[in-house]
Phi, psi and omega in degrees: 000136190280201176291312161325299205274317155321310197285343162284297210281328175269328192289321186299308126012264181293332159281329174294324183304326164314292190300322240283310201297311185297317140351273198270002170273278201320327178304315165247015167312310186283332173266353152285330191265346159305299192287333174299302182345293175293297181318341174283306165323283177300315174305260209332316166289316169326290178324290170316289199303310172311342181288303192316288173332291196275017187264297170332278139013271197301325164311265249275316174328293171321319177266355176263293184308323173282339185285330181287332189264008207235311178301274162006283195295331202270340167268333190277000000 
């Protein structure tokens, strides 16, 4: 094989190899940031119930230690 025909074969090689990736960014690109979406979505709810939860939590403490200290004081 001559020198020519190597330095062709590689240079073509090397463009297709070049395209492949911006190729396969457009094909999955779009089903990545669909499926980011969602997933953005469901984390975002996850957080709020959990926020939610632990604000609830901390209210319900709050009313039992002043309803224990009110019960305490009022008997003492």
């Amino acid at each position: 094989m001559s020198a020519f025909l190597a330095s062709w074969i590689i240079a073509l090689i090397f463009v297709v190899a070049s395209f492949v990736p911006a190729i396969l960014q457009g094909i999955i690109g779009p089903l990545i940031a669909k499926k980011s979406g969602k997933w953005g979505k469901t984390n975002s709810h996850y957080t709020e119930t959990v926020t939610e939860t632990g604000i609830g939590a901390n209210i319900a403490n709050n009313n039992i230690v002043s309803g224990l200290s009110l019960f305490t004081s009022s008997t003492s």
